[in-house]
NUNU-508894 format. One record per residue (C-alpha): x, y, z; residue number from 0. Coordinates in Angstrom, 3 decimals. Last residue first. Example, Ala and Ser with C-alpha at 12.3 -4.5 7.8 and 13.67 -1.06 7.14 Angstrom:
13.670 | -1.060 | 7.140 | 1
12.300 | -4.500 | 7.800 | 0
This chain:
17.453 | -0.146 | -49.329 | 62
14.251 | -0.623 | -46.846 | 61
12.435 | 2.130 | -46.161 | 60
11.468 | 2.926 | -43.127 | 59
13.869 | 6.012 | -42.427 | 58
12.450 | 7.391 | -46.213 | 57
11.082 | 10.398 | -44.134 | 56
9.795 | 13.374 | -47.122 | 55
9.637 | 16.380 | -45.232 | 54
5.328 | 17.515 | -44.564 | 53
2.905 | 18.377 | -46.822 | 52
4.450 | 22.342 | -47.378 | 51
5.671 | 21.876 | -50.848 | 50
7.724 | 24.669 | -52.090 | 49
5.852 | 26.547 | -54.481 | 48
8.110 | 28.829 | -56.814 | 47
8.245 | 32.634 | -57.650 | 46
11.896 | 32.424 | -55.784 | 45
10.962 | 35.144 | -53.653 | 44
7.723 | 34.135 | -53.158 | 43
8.418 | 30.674 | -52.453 | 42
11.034 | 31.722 | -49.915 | 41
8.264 | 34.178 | -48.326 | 40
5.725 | 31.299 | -48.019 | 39
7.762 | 28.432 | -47.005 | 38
9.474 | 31.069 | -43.962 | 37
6.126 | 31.685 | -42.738 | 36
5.139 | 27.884 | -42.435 | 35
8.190 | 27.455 | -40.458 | 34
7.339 | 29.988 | -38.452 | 33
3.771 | 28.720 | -37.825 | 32
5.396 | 25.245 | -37.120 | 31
7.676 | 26.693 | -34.578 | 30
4.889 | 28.066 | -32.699 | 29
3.044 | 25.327 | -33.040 | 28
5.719 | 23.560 | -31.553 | 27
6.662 | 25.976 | -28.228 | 26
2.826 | 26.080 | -27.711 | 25
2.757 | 21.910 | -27.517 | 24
6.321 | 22.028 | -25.658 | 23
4.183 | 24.365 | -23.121 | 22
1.545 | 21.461 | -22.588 | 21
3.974 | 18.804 | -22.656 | 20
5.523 | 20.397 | -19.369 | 19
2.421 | 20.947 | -17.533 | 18
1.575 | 17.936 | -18.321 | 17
4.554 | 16.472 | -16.945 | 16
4.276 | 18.915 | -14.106 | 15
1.082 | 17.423 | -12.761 | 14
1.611 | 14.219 | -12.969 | 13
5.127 | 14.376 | -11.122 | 12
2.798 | 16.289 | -8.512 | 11
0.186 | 13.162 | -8.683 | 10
3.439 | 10.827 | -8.086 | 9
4.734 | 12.718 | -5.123 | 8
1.333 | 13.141 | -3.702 | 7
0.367 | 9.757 | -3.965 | 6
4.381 | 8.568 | -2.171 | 5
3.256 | 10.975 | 0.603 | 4
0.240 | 9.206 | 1.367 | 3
1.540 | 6.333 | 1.676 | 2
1.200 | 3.265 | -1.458 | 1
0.000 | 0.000 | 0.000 | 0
């Protein structure tokens, strides 16, 4: 049987690993709206579309 202190410890853990994923959510969309950005003045500077799907991952490909 778990004490009460041991609950609290793993509840506060809890609490900042959320609180923790929450800000690296913000801290990626944030990135990902720069990114975006970026795309759209390179490819108006160059008068070209550069894709914006997503990179291209061969890593589970098989050579």
């Amino acid at each position: 049987m778990q004490t009460n202190s041991e609950c609290k410890s793993i509840n506060d853990n809890g609490a900042v690993a959320a609180y923790l994923l929450i800000r690296l959510e913000k801290q990626i969309n944030n990135l990902s709206s720069s990114i975006n950005k970026l795309n759209t003045i390179i490819s108006t500077k160059l008068g070209i579309v550069i894709d914006s799907g997503g990179f291209c991952d061969d890593s589970h490909k098989i050579a």
